[in-house]
C-alpha positions in Angstrom: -52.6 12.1 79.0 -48.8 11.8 80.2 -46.4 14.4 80.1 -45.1 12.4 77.0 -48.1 11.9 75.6 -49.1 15.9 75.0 -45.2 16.7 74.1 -46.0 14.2 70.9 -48.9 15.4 70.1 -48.3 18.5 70.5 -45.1 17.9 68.0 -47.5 16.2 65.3 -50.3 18.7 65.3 -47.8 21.8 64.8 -46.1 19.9 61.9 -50.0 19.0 60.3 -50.9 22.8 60.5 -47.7 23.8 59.0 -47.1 20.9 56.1 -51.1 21.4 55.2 -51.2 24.9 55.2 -47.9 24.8 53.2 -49.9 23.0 50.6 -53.3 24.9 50.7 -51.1 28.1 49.8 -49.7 26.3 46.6 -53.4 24.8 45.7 -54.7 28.2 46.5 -51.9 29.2 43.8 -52.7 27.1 41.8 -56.6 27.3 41.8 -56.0 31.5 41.5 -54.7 31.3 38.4 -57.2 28.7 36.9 -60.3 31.2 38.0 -58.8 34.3 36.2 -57.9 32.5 33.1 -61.5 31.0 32.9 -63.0 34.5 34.1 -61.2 36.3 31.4 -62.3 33.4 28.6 -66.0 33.6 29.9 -66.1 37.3 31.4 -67.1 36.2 34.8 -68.6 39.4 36.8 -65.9 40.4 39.1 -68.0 39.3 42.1 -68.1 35.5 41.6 -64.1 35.5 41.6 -63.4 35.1 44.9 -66.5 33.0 45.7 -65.2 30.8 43.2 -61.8 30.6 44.8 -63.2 29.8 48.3 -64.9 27.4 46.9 -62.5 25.7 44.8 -60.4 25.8 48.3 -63.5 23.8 50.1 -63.6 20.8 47.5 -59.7 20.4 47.9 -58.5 20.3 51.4 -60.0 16.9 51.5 -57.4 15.9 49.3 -54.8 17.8 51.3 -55.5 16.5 54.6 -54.0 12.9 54.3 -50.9 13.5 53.1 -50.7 16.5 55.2 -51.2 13.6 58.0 -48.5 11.6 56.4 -46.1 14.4 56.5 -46.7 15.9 59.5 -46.6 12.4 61.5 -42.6 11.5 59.6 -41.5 15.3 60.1 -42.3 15.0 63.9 -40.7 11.6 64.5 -38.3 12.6 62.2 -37.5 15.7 64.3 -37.5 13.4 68.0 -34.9 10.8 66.3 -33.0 13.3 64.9 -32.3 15.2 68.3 -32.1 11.6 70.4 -35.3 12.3 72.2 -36.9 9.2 71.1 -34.3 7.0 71.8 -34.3 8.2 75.9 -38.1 7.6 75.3 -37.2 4.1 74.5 -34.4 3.8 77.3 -37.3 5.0 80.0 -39.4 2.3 79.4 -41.6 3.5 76.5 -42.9 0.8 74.5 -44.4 1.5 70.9 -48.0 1.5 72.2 -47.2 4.4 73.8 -45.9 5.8 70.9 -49.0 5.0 68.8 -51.6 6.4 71.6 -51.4 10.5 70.9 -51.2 9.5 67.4 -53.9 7.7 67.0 -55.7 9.9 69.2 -55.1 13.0 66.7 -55.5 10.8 63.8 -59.1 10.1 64.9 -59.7 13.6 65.0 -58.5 14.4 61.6 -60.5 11.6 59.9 -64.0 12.4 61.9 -63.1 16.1 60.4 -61.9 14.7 56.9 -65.5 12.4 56.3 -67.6 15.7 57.3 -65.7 17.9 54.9 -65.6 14.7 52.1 -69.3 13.4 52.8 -71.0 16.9 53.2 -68.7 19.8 52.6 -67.0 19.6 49.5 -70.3 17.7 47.2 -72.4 20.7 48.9 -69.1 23.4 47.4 -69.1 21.6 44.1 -73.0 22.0 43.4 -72.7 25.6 44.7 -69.3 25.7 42.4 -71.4 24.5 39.5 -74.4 26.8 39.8 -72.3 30.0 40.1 -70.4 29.6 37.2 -73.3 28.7 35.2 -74.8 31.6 36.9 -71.2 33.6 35.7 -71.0 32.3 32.2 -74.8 33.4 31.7 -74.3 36.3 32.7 -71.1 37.0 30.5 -72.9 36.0 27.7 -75.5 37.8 28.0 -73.9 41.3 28.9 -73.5 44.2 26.2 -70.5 45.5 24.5 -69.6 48.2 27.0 -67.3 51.5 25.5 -64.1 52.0 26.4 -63.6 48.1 26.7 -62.3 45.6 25.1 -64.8 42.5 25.1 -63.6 39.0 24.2 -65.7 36.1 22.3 -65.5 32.7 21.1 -62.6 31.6 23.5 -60.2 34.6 22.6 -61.1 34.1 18.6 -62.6 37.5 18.6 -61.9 40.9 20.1 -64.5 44.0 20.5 -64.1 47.7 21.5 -65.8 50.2 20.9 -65.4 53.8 21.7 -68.7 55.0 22.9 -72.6 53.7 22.5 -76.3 55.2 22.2 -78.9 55.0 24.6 -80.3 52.3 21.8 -77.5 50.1 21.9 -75.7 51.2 19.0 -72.2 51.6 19.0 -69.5 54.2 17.8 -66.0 54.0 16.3 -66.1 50.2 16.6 -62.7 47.8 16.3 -63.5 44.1 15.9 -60.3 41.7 15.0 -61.1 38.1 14.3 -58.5 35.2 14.0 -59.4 32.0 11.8 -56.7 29.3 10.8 -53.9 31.7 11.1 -55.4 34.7 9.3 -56.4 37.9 11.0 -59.4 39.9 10.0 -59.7 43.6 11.6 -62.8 45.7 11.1 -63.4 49.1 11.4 -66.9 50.8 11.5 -68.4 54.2 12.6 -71.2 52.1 13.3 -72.4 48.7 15.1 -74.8 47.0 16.2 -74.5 43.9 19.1 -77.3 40.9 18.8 -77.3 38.0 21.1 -79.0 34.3 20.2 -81.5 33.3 23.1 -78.7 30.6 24.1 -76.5 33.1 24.6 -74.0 30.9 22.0 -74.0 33.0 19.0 -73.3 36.9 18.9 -73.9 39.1 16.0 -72.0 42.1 15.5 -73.2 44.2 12.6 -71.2 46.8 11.0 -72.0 50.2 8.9 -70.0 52.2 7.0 -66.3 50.9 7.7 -63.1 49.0 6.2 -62.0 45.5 7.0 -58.3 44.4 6.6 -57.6 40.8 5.5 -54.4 38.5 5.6 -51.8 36.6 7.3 -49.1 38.1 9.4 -45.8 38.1 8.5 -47.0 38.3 5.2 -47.7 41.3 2.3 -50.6 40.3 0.8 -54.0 41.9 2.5 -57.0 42.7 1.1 -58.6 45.8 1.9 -62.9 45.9 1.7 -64.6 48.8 1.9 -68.2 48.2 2.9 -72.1 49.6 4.1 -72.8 46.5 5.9 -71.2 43.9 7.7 -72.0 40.5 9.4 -70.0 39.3 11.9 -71.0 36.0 13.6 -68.9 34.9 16.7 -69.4 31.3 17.6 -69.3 30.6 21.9 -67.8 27.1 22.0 -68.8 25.4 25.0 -66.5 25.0 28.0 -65.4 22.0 29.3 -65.1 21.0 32.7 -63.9 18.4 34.9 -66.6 18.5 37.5 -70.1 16.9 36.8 -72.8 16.7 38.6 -72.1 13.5 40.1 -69.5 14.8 42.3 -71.8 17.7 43.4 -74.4 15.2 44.5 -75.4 14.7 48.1 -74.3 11.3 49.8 -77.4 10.5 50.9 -77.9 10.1 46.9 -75.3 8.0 46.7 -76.3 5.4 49.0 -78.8 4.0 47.3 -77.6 4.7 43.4 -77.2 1.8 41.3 -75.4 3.2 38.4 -71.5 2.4 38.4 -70.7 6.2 38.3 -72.6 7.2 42.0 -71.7 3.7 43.1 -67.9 5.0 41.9 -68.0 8.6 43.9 -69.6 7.2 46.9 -66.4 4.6 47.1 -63.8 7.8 46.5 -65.9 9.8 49.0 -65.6 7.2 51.9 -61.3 6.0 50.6 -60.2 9.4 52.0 -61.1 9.3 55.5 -59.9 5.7 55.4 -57.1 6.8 53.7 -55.9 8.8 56.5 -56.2 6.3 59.2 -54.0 3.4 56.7 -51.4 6.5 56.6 -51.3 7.1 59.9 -50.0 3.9 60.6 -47.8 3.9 58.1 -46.4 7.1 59.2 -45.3 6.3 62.6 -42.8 3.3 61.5 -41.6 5.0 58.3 -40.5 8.1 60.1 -37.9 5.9 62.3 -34.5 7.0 61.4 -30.7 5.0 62.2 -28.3 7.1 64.2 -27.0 10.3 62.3 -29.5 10.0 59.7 -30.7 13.5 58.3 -34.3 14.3 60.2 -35.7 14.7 56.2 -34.3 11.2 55.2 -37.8 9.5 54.9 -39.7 12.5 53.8 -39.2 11.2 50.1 -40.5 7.8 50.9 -43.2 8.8 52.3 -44.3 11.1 49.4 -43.7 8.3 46.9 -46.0 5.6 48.8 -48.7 8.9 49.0 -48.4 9.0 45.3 -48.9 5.3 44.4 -51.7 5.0 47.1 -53.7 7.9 45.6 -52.9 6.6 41.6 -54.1 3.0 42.8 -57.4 4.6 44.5 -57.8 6.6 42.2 -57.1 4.6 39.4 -59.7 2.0 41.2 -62.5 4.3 41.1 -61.7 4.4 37.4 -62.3 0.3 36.7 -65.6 0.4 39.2 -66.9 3.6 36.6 -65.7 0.8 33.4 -66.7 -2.3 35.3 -63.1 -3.8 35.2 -63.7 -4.6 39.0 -66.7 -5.6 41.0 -68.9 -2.7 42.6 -69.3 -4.5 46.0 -65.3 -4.9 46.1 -64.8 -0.7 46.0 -61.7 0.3 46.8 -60.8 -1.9 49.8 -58.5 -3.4 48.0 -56.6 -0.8 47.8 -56.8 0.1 51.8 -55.6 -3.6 52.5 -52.8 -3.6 50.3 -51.5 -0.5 51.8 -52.3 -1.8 55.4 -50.9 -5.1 55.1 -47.7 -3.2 53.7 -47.7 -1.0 56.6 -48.0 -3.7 59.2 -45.5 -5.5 57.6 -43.4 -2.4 58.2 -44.2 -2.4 61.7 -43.7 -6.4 62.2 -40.7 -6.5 60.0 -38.3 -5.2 62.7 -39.4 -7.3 65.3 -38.9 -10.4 63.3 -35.6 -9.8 62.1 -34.5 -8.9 65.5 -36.0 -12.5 66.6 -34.0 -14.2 63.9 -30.9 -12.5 64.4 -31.4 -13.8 68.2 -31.7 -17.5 67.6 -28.8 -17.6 64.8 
């Protein structure tokens, strides 16, 4: 490789590094704050927290690394137009071909890397994903009302503590507050007992010898029940999540599925490492900018024809799953639509220069 040739490629990878990394710390952010709030609803041990986070990292920086390509491409041109070093490129004798090459070149590295991490990596971290929380949530159901702790059920619906327990399991100085519809319930016992269903989806907390409070906040009117015994049944809805199994299946599962939903994740698996490659040459003609334009002028654009490429593939793998589109069609449609505007970008130029020439 030229002199030229390293300085650009040099200039694109430092801008990928820093544009993805950018957006793996916001994800990472992001995917922080989802853990803890489902930890907390599901009391997760504290050691899957972390694991979950990594792994929640793994299935996303697939998702990252095209537009991180896309950015990183217009930010470097962007920078080289900006600062005129493109244009005495140009005035040596470098053609767009020469342009393209490091480009290209580090755009075929990114999408051998991108179809490893979409094809093996991230199904393999969304199976492990899957089995740790069910692992967690188990767990969480499952583990005893420990004193000096407050212990929440049913979502939040329902909040324990107690202040000390017996070697049998029976607990002291017990608080339990329920919410239903709007009204609170507290309970107060010297005594409880904790029972768990063999699903782990219904607890039982049996008071002796307390009081329970009744009635709606803001409110005067409570009722005040003195009692021996006391059944409390707490209800553990089931959580909802938008990962199935599907997406945690291996490709080689995929390939020969005939069910529109495989035949639907094995078409989103292999768009993204295309993906990359159509926005790659995209990237190089977008990022061209007139004389005294700001070197962030096009960064806009290209976040906007990011945005409708991933809604159309995205919304493509959709219709294949609902068999609005034919299966064998997948989401090619989507790659040539893009490409075709992207050449058209390229060729545009060219053409109108031609025109301008002969009038």
């Amino acid at each position: 490789m030229r002199s030229l040739d390293r300085y650009i490629l040099k200039e694109v990878a430092a801008s990928w590094l820093v544009v993805t990394g950018v957006l793996l710390v916001i994800l990472l952010t992001n995917q922080v704050a989802k853990v803890l709030e489902r930890a907390a609803e599901s009391q997760y041990p504290q050691s899957v927290v972390l694991q979950l986070i990594g792994l929640g990292a793994l299935q996303n920086i697939s998702v990252l690394m095209p537009i991180g390509l896309l950015l990183g491409v217009v930010l470097a041109f962007g920078r080289l137009y900006h600062d005129s070093e493109m244009a005495a490129a140009t005035a040596c004798g470098v053609g767009p071909s020469r342009i393209f090459l490091p480009v290209t070149l580090f755009a075929v590295v990114i999408t051998v890397l991108l179809a490893w991490i979409t094809l093996s990596v991230a199904p393999a971290a969304i199976a492990k994903t899957l089995s740790v929380r069910s692992a967690a949530l188990q767990a969480g159901q499952f583990a005893p009302v420990l004193p000096g702790r407050f212990r929440t059920f049913g979502g939040g619906d329902a909040v324990v503590y107690a202040e000390g327990a017996e070697d049998d399991g029976t607990l002291s100085n017990v608080f339990v507050e329920r919410n239903e519809k709007g009204r609170v319930e507290v309970a107060l016992a010297a005594r409880a007992k904790h029972e768990v269903t063999p699903d782990g989806m219904t607890h039982t907390i049996t008071l002796y010898d307390g009081e329970r409070f009744e009635g709606t906040p803001g409110s005067t009117q409570f009722r005040i029940v003195r009692f021996q015994e006391h059944v409390v049944p707490v209800q553990v809805p089931e959580l909802s999540d938008a990962m199935t199994k599907v997406e945690g299946a291996p490709t080689r599962e995929l390939l020969g599925a005939e069910d529109l939903e495989r035949r639907a994740e094995l078409h989103w698996r292999l768009a993204l490492p295309v993906q990359a490659v159509v926005l790659t040459l995209l990237a190089v003609p977008l990022s061209k900018l007139r004389p005294r334009q700001g070197r962030f002028a096009r960064v806009w654009i290209a976040v906007l024809i990011y945005f409708l490429y991933a809604n159309l593939v995205f919304a493509g793998k959709t219709w294949i799953e609902r068999g609005r589109t034919p299966e064998q069609l997948g989401l090619w449609w989507v790659h040539l639509a893009v490409a075709g505007f992207a050449l058209l970008v390229i060729l545009a130029p060219a053409w109108i220069a031609r025109v301008r020439h002969r009038g």
